[in-house]
Every structure is written in structure tokens, then in C-alpha cells.
N, C-alpha and C positions, 0 to 999 in steps of 0.2 A: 712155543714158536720154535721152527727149528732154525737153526744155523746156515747160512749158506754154503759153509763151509764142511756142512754134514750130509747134504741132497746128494741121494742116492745119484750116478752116472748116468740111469735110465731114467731119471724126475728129470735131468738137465736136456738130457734129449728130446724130449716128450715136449718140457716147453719149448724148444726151437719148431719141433716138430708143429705143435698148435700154432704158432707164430706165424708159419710157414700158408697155414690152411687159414687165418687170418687173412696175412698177406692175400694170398691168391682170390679171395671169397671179398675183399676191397676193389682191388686191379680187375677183375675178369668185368664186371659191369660195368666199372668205369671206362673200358674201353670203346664202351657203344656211346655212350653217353653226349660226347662231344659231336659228335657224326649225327646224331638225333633231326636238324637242322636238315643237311643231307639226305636224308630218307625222309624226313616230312613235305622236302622240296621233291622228291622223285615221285612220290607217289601222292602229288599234289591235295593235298590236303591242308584242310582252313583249320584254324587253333583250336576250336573245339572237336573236331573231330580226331586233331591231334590227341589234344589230351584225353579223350576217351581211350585212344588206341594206346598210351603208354601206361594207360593207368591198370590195361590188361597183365603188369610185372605183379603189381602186390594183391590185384585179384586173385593170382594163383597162390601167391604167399596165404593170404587169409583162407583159401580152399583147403591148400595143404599142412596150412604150421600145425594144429592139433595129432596130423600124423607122424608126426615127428616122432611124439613119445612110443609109439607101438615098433618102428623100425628099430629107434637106438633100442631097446629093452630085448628085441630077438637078435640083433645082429652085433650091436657094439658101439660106441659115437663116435668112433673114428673112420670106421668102416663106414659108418652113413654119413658121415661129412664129406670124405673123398668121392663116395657114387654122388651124392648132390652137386657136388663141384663139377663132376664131368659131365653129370645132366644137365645143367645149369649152363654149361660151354656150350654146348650142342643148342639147346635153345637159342641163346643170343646170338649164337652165329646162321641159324635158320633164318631170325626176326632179322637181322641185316641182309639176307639174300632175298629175304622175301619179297615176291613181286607185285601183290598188291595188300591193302590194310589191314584183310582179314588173316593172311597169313604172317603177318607183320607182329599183330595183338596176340595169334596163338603162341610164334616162338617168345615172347614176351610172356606167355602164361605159362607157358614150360618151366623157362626160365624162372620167372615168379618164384614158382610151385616148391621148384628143386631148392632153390635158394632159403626158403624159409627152413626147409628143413636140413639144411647146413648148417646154417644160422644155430639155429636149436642144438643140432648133432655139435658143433666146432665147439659153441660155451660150455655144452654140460662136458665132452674133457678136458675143456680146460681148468674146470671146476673141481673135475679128476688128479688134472696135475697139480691146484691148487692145496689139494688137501694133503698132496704129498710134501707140499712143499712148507706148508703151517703156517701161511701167511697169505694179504691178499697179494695176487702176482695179475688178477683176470681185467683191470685198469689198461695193464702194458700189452695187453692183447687187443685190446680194441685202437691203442694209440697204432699199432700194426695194424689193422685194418682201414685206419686212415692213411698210410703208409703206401699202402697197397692201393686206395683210391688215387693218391697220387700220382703213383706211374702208373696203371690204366691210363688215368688223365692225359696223363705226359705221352703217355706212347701214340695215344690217338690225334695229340696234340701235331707229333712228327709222321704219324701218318699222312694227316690233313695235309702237313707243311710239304711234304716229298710227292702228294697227290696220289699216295698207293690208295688202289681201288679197294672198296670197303672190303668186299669178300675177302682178300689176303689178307685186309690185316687184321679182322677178325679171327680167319682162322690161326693166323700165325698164333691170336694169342690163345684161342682156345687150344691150341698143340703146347703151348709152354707151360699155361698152367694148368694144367691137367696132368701135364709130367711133374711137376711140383706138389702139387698135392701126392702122387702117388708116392714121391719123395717123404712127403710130409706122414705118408702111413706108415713106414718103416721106421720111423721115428720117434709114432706116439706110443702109449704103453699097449702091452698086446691085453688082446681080450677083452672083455669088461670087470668095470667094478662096480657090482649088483647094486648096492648102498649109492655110490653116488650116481649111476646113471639112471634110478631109477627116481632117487633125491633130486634130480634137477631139472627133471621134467614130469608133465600131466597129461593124459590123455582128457577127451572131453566127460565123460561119466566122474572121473575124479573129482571135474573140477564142477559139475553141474553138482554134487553130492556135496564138496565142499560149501558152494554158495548159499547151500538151503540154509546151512547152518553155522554161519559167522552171524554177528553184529551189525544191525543198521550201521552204527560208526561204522565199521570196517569196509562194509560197501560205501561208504561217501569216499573212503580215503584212500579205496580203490579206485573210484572216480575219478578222484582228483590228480592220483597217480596217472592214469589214463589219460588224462588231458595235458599233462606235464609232457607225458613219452611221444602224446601227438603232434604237441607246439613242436619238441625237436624235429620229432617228421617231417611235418611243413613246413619247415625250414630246409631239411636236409633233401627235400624233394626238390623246392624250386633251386637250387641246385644243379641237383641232375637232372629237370624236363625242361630246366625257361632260363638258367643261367647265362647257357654259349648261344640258345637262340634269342635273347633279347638283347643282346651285346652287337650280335653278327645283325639282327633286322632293328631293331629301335633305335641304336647305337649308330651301326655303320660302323664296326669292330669289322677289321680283315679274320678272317677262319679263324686261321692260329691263334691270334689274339683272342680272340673271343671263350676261346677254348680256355683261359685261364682263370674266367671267372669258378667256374667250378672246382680248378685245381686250388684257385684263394680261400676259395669255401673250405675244404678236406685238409687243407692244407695249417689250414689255421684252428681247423678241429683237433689237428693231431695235435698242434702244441696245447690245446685247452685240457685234452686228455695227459699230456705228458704231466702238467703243472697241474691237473684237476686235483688228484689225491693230495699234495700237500696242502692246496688252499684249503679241500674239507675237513681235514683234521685241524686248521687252524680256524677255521672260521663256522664251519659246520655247513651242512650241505644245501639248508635253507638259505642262506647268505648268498649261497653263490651262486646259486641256480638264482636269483632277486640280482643279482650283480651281472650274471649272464645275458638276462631278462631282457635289464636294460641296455646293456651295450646291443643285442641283437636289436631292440627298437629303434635307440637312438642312430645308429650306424646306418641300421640299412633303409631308416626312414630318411636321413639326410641324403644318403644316394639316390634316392627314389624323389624325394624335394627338388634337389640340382642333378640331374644327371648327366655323367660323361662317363665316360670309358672308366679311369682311372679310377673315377669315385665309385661307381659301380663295384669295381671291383675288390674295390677296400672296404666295401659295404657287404658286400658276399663273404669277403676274412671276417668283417665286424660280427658278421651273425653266424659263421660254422665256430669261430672262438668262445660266442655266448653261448650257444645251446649244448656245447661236448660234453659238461656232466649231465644234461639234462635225462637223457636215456639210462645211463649208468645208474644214476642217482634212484630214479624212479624203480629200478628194479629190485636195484640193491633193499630199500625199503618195502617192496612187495615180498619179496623172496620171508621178510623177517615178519609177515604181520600174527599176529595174535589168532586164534582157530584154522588156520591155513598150513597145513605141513608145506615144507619148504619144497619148492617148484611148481605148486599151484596156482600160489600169486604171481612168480615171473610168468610163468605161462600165460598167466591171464591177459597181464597185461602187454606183452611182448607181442601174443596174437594180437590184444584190439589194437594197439599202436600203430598196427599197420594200416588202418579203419584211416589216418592219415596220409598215408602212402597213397591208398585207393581212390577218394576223393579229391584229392588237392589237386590233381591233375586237370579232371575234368571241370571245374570249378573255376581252377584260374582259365583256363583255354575258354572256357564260354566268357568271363570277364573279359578276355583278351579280346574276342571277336565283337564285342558290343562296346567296350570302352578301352582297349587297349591292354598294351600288355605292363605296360607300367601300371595303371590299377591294378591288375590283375596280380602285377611282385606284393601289395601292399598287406599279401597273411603274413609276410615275414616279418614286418614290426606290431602285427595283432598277433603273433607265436609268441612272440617275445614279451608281449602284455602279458596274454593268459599263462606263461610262466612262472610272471612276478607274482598273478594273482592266486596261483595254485601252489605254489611254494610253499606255504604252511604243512601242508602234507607232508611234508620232507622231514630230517632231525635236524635240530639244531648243533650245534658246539656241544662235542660230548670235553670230560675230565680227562684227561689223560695220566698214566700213574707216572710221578716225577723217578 
């Protein structure tokens, strides 16, 4: 392990630098996200048509994540995080000027597209800087991309509130972080490193070759993986598509207010991420993804039992708090499985996970239009089930040397 007091000047950089592309890869979506509402009212459209139309973000993600590994391996993962960042801007600020649903759903698919393979490009260096650094540091980078959902949140929160029309302040934000991330390239390490950027990710031939030849066990406990990384999805989706618009239409939450259920959700992600790592080394990661589980049941099924504003919204904290290891966890245990070189199994699972991103949209929005949209919130304490239930897959409480 090295010292932090022996990290090269250019390792310290590198991680603000990722921090940075974190940050910005949180905030850029969450800035539409509140306004959602807004744009399903302009372009009048019923819940399920709704949710079809937003479920066109992770469409693109599941199109594009597999191309992820071919980009960073010719160009670099820093250099393909920053072009996805400013792809990924351009798209969401299209999907908000767009004038009617179908061009709504493509910058939405743009956006998707570029996004997954950010996602992909941002962890493998950070996975980069981890190795420089001899220790895990890649926990405090997703607690930063909750960080970064925040203000997105926040900023569209005060947009709402000051009534700036959607296009400025979309583009405001795709001008700022877009300048941040190019900040964030001068930052990270130059070049590539062959070993880990090729280590931390799979193309699809890899990973179809891999498949043939693991162990029945290992495809159940990729399964299972699978379903763990989705319960967080459907959770971290209704979130961002049904949050601010069941507060604002079921509720009768004023804009702004409404606007914070989602900020509750992110918000209470990050502190789960911040304190995630020490509870798994003291408890093991079975336990607390089982401890997650149930606070995202119990919480956001009592706000959905009585509902009001306030509970609502402590019900959204309750289940972004439960599910914060839940993605982390599930990969960290992919990444190590037995006949899988390491980036095969995150791959694998990182792509299907979004298998929840793409469905829960359209899923809850047709619940919504035939029994409402409070049924429709009710995957979020069946996520929190099939957590508890899938949590085996995970490790338990490892020894630590005294």
C-alpha cells in the first residue's frame, strides 16, 4: 500500500482531475431532470408515453456501453470521458429544446449513448489512478458523482424558482461543464496505461468468449449480481423520471419543492457512499446491502402507505441511503469472479444494469396511467426486496490483519 504521503504530485492531480469528470458526469443530467415535468407538460403527453419517451436515455446507454472498450483502448479513458461529456451536453440540451417527443426521446438517446461511455471511460481511470495510488480511492469518486447530482439538482431547482426558460439554463450548464471536464483532461494522467485501461474494460467478443467458458455457479452469481445492480437502478430511476413529477402532480408540491425529492434521493446517496466503505469492512457487504434493502422497503413503502410532501420526501432520502452500496458492491464482486479476467464481469454487469434504467420507465408510466402513479412508485420497496433477497451473492465480513 503506498503512503499518502509518497503519491506522486501527478497521482494527486489525476484524482481531482477524475473527481472533477465525476462531478460534472452527476450535475450535467441532473439538470434536466427536475424540469422533466415541464417538458412532459409542453409537449402534452400521458405517463406512459412519458415514460417511454425518457426511457430513450438508457436505450442509448445499453446501444453504446459495449463500445466503450474499443474507444478508450485507441484513444485513452480520459480523452473518451471528456468527448462523452460534451456529447452527452449537446444531447440534453437538444432533448429540452426539442419541439415535439420524437425529437425529445433522440436527444435523450444521444445523450444515453455518450453517457454510458463516460461512465465506462471516467472508472477505468480512475481505476488508473487507483493503482497508482495502492489503495481503494474509486468509493470517493462515485460519492462525487452524487455531489455532482446535487447541484445539477440544485441548479435546476433555482432555475425553476427564478422561472429562467429551460433552453438558458440548460445551455448555461452544458457551457460550464463542458469547460470542467476539459479542465478535468489537463489534470488526468496523460496518455494511456495499456494494463489498466485495457484491464478494466471488455468489448463484446471478450465477453461472449468469456461466457462460454465459466461455471453454471458463476453465471447464477452473475445473475444475481445483475439483479442487485438493477434493484439500485430502479430505485435510482424513479428518482430521476417520477420523483419531482409525483410530488408536483399527486402531491400538489409547488415546482421548487418538488424539485427536492430527487435532491433527498442523491443526496442521501452520497452520505451512504461516504460511510459505505467503512460499514463493509466492518460488517461485510452482504450485511449491508440486507440493511440497505430494508431501509429502502421499509422507508419508501411508509411514504407511499401515508403520503405527503415531507414523508415523500424522507422516503426518497430513505431509499437513495439504502441502495448506495448496492451498484458499488455488485461490481466490485464481478470485477473478482473466478474464470473472468478482470473487466469482463464489471462489464457485464454495468451494461445489463442498465436493462433497469430502460424498463422501469416505461413500466411505471403505463402503472401510472391505469392505477396511478403512487402504485406505480411501489418497485422502489420491491428493489429493496430483491436486494435483501439477492444479497447472498455478495461477501461477507472478511479478517482483517490486526
Amino acid at each position: 500500500m503506498t503512503s499518502s504521503a509518497h503519491v506522486a504530485p501527478e497521482l494527486r492531480r489525476a484524482r481531482v482531475g477524475v473527481a472533477l469528470l465525476f462531478l460534472t458526469n452527476g450535475a450535467l443530467f441532473a439538470n434536466i431532470l427536475p424540469r422533466y415535468p415541464e417538458i412532459k407538460n409542453a409537449l402534452d403527453l400521458d405517463a406512459a408515453t412519458y415514460g417511454l419517451a425518457i426511457a430513450a436515455f438508457p436505450a442509448g446507454a445499453l446501444v453504446a456501453g459495449l463500445a466503450a472498450a474499443m474507444f478508450i483502448r485507441r484513444f485513452g479513458s480520459a480523452k473518451v470521458a471528456v468527448a462523452g461529456t460534451i456529447i452527452a451536453s449537446i444531447g440534453i440540451l437538444a432533448a429540452g429544446l426539442s419541439p415535439s417527443v420524437l425529437f425529445f426521446a433522440l436527444g435523450l438517446f444521444l445523450g444515453g449513448a455518450a453517457d454510458a461511455i463516460t461512465d465506462v471511460a471516467q472508472n477505468a481511470h480512475g481505476l488508473r489512478v487507483q493503482r497508482g495510488f495502492g489503495r481503494s480511492i474509486i468509493n470517493s469518486f462515485h460519492a462525487i458523482w452524487s455531489i455532482g447530482a446535487v447541484l445539477g439538482g440544485s441548479m435546476a431547482a433555482v432555475a425553476i424558482a427564478i422561472a429562467l426558460p429551460l433552453g438558458i439554463h440548460l445551455a448555461i450548464s452544458a457551457v460550464l461543464f463542458g469547460v470542467v471536464s476539459l479542465i478535468a483532461l489537463r489534470l488526468c494522467l496523460p496518455g494511456r496505461d495499456v494494463e489498466t485501461d485495457e484491464d478494466a474494460v471488455a468489448d463484446a467478443p471478450e465477453i461472449g468468449s468469456a461466457l462460454q467458458r465459466i461455471a453454471v455457479k458463476t453465471v447464477v452469481i452473475i445473475a444475481a449480481l445483475v439483479l442487485i445492480s438493477i434493484a439500485g437502478a430502479l430505485v435510482e430511476d424513479a428518482g430521476m423520471s417520477w420523483a419531482t413529477l409525483y410530488l408536483a402532480t399527486s402531491l400538489d408540491a409547488p415546482a421548487a419543492l418538488a424539485a427536492t425529492g430527487y435532491i433527498a434521493l442523491v443526496g442521501a446517496q452520497f452520505i451512504g457512499r461516504i460511510v459505505g466503505d467503512r460499514l463493509t469492512d466492518r460488517f461485510g457487504q452482504r450485511a449491508v446491502a440486507i440493511a440497505g434493502g430494508l431501509i429502502t422497503s421499509v422507508g419508501m413503502g411508509l411514504a407511499l402507505a401515508f403520503p405527503s410532501v415531507p414523508g415523500t420526501i424522507l422516503g426518497f432520502a430513505a431509499a437513495g441511503y439504502g441502495v448506495a452500496t448496492l451498484i458499488p458492491a455488485a461490481m466490485h464482486v464481478a470485477d473478482e469472479l473466478p474464470g473472468l479476467r478482470h473487466g469482463a464481469g464489471l462489464t457485464i454487469v454495468s451494461w445489463l444494469l442498465r436493462l433497469g434504467f430502460l424498463f422501469s420507465p416505461p413500466v411505471v408510466g403505463l402503472i401510472a396511467d391505469n392505477a396511478g402513479l403512487r402504485t406505480g412508485l411501489l418497485v422502489v420497496p420491491i428493489a429493496g426486496a430483491v436486494a435483501v433477497l439477492c444479497a447472498w451473492a455478495l461477501g461477507g465480513r472478511t479478517k482483517r490483519d490486526v
